[in-house]
RODO-2510 file (C-alpha; in nm, 4 decimals, decimal comma):
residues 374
     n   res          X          Y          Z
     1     x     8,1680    10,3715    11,3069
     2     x     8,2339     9,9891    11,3549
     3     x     8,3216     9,7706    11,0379
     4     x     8,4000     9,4101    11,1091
     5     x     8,6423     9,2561    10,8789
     6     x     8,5958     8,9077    10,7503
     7     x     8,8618     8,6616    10,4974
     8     x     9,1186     8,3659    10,5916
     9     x     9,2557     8,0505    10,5385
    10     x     9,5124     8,2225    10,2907
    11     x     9,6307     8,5246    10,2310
    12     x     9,4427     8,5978     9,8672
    13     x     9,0606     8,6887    10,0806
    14     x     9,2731     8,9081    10,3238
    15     x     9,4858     9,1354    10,1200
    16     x     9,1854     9,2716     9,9354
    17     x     8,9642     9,3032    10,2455
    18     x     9,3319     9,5131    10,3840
    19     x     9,3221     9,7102    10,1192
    20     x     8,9636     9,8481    10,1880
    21     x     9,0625     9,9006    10,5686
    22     x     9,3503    10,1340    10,5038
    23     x     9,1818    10,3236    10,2739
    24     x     8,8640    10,4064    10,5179
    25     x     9,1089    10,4441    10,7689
    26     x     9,2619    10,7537    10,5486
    27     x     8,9465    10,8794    10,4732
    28     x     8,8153    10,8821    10,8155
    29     x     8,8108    11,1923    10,9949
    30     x     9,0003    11,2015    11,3321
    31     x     8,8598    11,2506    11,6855
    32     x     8,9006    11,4994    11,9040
    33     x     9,1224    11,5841    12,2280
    34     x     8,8652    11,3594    12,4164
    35     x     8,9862    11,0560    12,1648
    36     x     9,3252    11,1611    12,1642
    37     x     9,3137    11,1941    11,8216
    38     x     9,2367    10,8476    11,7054
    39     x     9,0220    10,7507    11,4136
    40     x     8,6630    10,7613    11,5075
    41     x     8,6443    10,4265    11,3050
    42     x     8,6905    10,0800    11,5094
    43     x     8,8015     9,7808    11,2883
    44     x     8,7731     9,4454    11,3875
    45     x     8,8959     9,1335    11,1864
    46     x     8,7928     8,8060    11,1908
    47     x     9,0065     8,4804    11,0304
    48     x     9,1289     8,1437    11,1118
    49     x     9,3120     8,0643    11,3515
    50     x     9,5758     7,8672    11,1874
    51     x     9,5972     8,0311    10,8292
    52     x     9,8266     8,3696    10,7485
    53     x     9,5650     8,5862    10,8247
    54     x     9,6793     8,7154    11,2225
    55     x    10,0359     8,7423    11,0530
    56     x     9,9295     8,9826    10,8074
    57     x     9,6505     9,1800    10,9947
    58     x     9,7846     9,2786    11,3644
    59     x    10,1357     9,4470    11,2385
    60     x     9,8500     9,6793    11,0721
    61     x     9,7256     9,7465    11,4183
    62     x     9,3719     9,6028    11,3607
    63     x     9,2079     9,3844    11,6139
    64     x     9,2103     9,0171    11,5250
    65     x     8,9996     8,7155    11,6125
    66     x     8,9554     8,3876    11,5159
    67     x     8,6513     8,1514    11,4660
    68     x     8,6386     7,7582    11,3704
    69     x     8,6019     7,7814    10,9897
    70     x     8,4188     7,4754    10,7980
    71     x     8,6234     7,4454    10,4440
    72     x     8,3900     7,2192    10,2247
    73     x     8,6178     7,0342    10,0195
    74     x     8,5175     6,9324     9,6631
    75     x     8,6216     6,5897     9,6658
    76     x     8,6175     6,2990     9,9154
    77     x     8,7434     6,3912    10,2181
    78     x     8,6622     6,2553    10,5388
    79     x     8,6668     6,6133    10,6750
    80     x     8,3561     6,6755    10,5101
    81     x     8,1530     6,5154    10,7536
    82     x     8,3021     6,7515    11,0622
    83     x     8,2412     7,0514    10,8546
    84     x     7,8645     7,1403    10,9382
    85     x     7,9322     7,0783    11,3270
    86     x     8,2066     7,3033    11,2559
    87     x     7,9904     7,5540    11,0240
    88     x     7,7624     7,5374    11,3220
    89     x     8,0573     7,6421    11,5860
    90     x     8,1315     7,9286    11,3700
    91     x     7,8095     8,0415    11,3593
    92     x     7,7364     8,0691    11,7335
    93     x     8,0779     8,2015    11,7759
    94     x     8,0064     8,4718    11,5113
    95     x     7,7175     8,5953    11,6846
    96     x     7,8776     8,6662    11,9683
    97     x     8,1636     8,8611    11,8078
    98     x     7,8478     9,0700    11,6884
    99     x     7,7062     9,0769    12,0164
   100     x     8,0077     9,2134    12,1775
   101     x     8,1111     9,4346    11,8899
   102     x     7,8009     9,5957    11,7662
   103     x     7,9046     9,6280    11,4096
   104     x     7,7701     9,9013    11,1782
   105     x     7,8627     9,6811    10,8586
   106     x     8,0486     9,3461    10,7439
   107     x     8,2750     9,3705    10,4638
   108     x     8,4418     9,0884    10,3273
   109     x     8,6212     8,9121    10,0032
   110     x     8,4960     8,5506    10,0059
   111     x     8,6707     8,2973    10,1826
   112     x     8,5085     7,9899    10,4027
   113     x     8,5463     8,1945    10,7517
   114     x     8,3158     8,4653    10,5963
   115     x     7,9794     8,2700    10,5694
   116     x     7,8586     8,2035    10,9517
   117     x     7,9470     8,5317    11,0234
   118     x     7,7839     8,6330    10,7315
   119     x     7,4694     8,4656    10,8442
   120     x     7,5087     8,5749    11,1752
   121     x     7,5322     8,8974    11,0490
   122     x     7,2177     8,8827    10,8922
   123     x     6,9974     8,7698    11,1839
   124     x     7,1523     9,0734    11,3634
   125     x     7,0533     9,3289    11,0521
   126     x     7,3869     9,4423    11,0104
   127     x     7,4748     9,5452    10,6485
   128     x     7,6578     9,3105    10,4546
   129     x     7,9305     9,4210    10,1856
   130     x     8,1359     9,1118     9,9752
   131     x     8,3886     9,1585     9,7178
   132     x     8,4220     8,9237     9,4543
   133     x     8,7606     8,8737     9,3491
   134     x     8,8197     8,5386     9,0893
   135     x     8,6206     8,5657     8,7464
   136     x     8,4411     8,2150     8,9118
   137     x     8,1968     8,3041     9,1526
   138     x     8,3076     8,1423     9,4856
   139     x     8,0996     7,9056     9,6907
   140     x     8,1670     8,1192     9,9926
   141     x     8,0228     8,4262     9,7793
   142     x     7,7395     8,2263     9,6497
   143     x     7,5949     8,1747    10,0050
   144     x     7,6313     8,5084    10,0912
   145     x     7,4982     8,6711     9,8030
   146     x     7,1506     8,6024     9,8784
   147     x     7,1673     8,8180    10,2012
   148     x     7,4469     9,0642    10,0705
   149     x     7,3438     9,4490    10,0423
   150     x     7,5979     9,5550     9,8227
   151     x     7,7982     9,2955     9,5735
   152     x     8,1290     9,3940     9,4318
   153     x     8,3970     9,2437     9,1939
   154     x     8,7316     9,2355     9,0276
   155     x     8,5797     9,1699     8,6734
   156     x     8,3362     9,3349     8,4872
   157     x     8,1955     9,0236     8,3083
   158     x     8,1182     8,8909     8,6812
   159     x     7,9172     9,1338     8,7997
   160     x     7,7063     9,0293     8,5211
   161     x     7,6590     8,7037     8,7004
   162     x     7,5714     8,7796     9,0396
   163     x     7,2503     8,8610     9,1995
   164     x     7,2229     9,0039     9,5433
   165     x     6,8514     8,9767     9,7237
   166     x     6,6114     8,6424     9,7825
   167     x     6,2918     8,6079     9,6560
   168     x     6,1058     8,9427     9,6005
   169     x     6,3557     9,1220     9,7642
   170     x     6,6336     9,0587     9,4504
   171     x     6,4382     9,3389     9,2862
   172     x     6,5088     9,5799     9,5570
   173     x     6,8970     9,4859     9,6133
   174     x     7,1152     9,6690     9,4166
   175     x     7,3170     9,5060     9,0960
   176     x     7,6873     9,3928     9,2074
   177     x     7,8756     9,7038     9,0662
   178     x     8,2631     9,6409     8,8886
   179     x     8,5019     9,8036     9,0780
   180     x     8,8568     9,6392     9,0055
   181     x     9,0204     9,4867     9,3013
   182     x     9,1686     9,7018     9,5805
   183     x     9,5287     9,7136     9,6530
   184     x     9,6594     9,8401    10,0187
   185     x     9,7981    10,2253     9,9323
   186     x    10,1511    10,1361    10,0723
   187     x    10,2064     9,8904     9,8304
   188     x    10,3200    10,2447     9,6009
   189     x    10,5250    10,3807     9,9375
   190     x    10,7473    10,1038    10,0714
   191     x    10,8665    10,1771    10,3713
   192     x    11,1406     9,9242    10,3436
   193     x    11,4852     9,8715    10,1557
   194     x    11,4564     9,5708     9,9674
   195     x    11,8131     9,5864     9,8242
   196     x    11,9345     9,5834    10,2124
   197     x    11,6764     9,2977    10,3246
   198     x    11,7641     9,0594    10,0648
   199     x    12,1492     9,2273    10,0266
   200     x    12,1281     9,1957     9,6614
   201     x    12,3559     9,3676     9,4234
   202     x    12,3470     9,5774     9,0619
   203     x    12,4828     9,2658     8,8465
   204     x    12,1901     9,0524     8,8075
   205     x    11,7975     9,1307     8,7529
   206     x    11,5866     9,0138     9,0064
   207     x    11,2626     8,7386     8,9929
   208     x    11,0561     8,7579     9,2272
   209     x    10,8924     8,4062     9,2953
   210     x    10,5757     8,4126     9,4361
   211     x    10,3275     8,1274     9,5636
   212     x    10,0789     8,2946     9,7811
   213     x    10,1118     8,3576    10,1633
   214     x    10,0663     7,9423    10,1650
   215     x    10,2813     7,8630     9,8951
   216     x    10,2454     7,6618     9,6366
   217     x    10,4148     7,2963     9,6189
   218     x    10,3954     7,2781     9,2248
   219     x    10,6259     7,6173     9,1821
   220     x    10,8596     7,5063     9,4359
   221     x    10,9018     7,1706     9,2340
   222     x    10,9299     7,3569     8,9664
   223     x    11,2160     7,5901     9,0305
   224     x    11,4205     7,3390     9,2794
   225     x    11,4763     7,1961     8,8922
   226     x    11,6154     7,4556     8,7564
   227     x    11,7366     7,7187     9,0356
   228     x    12,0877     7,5675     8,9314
   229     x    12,0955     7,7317     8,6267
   230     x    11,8569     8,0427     8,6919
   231     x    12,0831     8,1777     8,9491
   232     x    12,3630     8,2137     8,7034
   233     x    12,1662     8,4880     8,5366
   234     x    11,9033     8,5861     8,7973
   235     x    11,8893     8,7188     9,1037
   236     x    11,5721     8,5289     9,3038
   237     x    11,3580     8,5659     9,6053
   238     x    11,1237     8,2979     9,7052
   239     x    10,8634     8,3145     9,8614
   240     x    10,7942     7,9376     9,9868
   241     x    10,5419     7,9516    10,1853
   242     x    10,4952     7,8590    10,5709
   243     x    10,7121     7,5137    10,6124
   244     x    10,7826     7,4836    10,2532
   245     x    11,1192     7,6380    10,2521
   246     x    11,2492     7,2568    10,1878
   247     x    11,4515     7,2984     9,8735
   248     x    11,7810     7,2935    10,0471
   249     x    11,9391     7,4874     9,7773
   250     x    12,2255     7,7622     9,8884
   251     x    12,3751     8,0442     9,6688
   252     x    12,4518     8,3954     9,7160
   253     x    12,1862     8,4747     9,4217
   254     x    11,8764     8,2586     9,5847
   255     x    11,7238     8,4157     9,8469
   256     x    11,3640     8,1764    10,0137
   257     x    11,1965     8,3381    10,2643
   258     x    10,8534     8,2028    10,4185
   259     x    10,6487     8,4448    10,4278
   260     x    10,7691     8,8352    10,3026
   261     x    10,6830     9,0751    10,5442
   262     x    10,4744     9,3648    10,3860
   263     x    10,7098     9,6469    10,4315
   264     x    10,9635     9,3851    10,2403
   265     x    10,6792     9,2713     9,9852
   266     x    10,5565     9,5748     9,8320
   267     x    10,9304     9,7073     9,8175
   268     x    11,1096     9,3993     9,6254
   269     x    10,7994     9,4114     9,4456
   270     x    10,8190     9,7452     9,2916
   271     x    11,2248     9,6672     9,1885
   272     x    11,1621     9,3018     9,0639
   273     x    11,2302     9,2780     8,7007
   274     x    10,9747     8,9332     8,6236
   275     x    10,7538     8,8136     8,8653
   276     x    10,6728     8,4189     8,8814
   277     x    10,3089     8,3665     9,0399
   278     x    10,0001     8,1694     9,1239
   279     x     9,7019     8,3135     8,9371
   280     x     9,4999     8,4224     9,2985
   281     x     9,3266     8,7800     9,1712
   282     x     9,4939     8,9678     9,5185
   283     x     9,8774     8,8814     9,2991
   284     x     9,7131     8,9755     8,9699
   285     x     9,5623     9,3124     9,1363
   286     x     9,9026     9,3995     9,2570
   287     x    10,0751     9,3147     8,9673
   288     x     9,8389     9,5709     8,7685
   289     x     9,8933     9,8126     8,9750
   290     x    10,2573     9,8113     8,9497
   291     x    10,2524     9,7393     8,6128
   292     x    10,4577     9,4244     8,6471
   293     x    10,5615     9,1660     8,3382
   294     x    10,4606     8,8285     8,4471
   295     x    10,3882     8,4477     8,4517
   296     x    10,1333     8,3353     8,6020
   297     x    10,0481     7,9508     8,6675
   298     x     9,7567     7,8772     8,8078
   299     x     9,6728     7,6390     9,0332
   300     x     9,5301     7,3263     8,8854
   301     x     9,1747     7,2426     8,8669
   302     x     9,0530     7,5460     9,0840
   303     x     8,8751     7,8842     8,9789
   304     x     9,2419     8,0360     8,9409
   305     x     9,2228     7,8406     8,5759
   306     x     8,9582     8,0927     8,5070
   307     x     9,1489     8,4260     8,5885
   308     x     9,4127     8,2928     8,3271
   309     x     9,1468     8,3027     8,0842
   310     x     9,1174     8,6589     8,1216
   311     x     9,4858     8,7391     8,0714
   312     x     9,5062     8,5108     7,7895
   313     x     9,2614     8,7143     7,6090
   314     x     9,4079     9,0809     7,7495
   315     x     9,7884     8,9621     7,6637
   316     x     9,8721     9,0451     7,9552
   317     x    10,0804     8,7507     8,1512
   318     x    10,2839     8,4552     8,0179
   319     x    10,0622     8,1951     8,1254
   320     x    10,1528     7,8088     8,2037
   321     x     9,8882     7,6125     8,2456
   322     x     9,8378     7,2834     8,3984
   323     x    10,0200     7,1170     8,0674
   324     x    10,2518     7,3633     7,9770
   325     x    10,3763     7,3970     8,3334
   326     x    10,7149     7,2085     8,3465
   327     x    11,0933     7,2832     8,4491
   328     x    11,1868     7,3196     8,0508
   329     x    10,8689     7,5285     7,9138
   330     x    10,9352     7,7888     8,2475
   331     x    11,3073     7,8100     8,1730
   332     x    11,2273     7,8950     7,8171
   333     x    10,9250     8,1693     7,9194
   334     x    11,1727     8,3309     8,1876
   335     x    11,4957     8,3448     7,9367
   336     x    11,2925     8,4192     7,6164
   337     x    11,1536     8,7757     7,8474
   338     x    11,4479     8,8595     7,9557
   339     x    11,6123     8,8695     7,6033
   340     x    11,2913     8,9905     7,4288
   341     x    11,2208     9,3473     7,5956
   342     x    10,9452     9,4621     7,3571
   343     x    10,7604     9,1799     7,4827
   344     x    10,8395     9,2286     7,8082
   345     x    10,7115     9,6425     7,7727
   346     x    10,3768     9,4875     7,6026
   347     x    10,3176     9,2786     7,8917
   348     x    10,3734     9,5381     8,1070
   349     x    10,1954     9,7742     7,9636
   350     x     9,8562     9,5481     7,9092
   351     x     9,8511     9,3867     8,2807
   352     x     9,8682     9,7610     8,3842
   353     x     9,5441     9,8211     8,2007
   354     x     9,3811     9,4933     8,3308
   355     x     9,1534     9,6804     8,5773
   356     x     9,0514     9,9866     8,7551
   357     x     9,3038    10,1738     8,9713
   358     x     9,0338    10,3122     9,2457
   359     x     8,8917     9,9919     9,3232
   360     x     8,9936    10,0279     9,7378
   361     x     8,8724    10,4112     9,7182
   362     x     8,5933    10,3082     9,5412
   363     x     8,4849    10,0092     9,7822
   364     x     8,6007    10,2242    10,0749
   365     x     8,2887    10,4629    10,0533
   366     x     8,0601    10,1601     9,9536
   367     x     8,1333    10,0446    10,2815
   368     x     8,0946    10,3381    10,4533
   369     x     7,8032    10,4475    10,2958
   370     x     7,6205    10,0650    10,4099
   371     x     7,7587    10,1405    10,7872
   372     x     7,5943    10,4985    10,7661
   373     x     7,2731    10,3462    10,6740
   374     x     7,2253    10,6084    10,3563
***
């Protein structure tokens, strides 16, 4: 069996589509002495070539390549006129991946690389799987859906929304079943020591600052403000973001990193006390998971504003939004949790309820079931 992989331009379509990989990849049955034991499934993933997604795929041991990937910016940009010669270079490029490959399905989680090869799948009849992950259906996702076989998503009130099929065959496709949003199964097992990596200590708890595998400029403002005082009574790692790590601030109990490696991720994770985030549903998945107290701000003026609806209404995160978000509301959020531990136990306990812990098992066998052909 051959699944090709498809997400980019940030980490949030990749970790997701990750997730899903592992899982088949544990599920699959091995070969025999004439495979040398390998798993009889073949992955192949396809991204940008400048975004995080090589970083985060190839330590995984799965293929990667890249194709030109037309973003279609929502306000003036002069880089809107390029995009449909470079929509069209992705297109012929993605056919030829499929050529070569000879894929038995295409799952992916949105994300601007996904639609040519999307297309390109479709000319080729190969089975197409996409995962929803933001409450707001994605543009990526909404020109896919028309030729998707199978629809997925994070939310329940979303799948409500989509449609999969065009023209008389939307009565045939199947509706876009809830599933949650997958997490990768070693985010439970790290198989790194965070207290080693970072060399932090017992006397402090730890924050764990988090921007997205691109960072995000508006957090890093934000704490550069107040990191002064915050490291007197936190321990904190940063994650800044490739060639964001620009704060220029030094002390034993700040510790900016890039991008976290994985291994390092999922283990300072699982020991961080409060977790400081961006609202992107891959975070929000792990974070419920984990059962993590949180605040989330999401990014301004982009579909993250509507996940923060959702754990507005479930209690479940401390949310900042575009308003609330400055230096003297966050230092008042982080020191009011850290005082107030009922609140910090309800928040933990309601993000942990936010959605559906089998989502990768349970996408893992869509997928499979689409390259079967049953």
């Amino acid at each position: 069996m051959k699944i090709l992989l498809a997400g980019g331009g940030s980490g949030g379509p990749v970790t997701p589509v990750l997730a899903v990989a592992l899982k088949i990849r544990e599920l699959s049955p091995k070969g025999g002495s004439a495979s040398g034991g390998k798993p009889k499934t073949e992955f192949l993933f396809v991204g940008t070539k400048r975004g995080p997604d090589r970083q985060l795929v190839e330590p995984l041991g799965i293929p990667f390549v890249s194709i030109p990937a037309a973003r279609w910016r929502r306000f003036f940009s002069i880089k809107n006129i390029f995009a449909p010669i470079v929509l069209t270079a992705g297109f012929f490029r993605s056919l030829a991946i499929i050529k070569k490959f000879k894929p038995d399905v295409l799952f992916a989680a949105g994300s601007f690389v996904s639609v040519p090869l999307a297309w390109a799948a479709r000319i080729r009849h190969v089975p197409i799987v996409i995962h929803q992950q933001d409450a707001r259906i994605g543009l990526a996702n909404k020109l896919i859906a028309p030729f998707a076989d199978q629809i997925s998503t994070a939310f329940e009130k979303t799948s409500k929304e989509f449609y999969s099929g065009s023209g008389f065959e939307q009565k045939m496709k199947p509706a876009a079943v809830w599933v949650g949003n997958p997490v990768r199964p070693d985010l439970f097992h790290p198989a790194s020591d965070a207290k080693h990596f970072f060399k932090l200590h017992e006397d402090l708890p730890i924050l764990l600052v988090l921007g997205g595998a691109t960072g995000a400029v508006q957090i890093n403002q934000l704490l550069g403000t107040i990191l002064p005082d915050l490291v007197k009574a936190h321990q904190v790692i940063h994650q800044t973001g490739t060639g964001k790590n620009k704060l220029g601030f030094t002390d034993r109990n700040y510790h900016p990193i890039e991008l976290i490696p994985f291994p390092e991720y999922s283990a300072i994770l699982k020991m961080a006390h409060l977790v400081l985030a961006r609202a992107g549903l891959s975070t929000i998945a792990e974070l419920s998971a984990l059962g993590k107290p949180a605040i989330i701000i999401p990014m301004p003026y982009t579909h993250q504003e509507d996940n923060k609806i959702l754990e507005e209404e479930a209690h479940a995160a401390a949310v900042l939004n575009r308003t609330e978000a400055t230096a003297e509301n966050l230092t008042r959020v982080i020191n009011s949790l850290k005082f107030n531990q009922k609140r910090t136990e309800m928040l933990s306990k309601n993000i942990s309820e936010l959605m559906p812990k089998n989502a990768a098992e349970v996408l893992a066998k869509i997928v499979t079931k689409q390259a079967d052909g049953k």
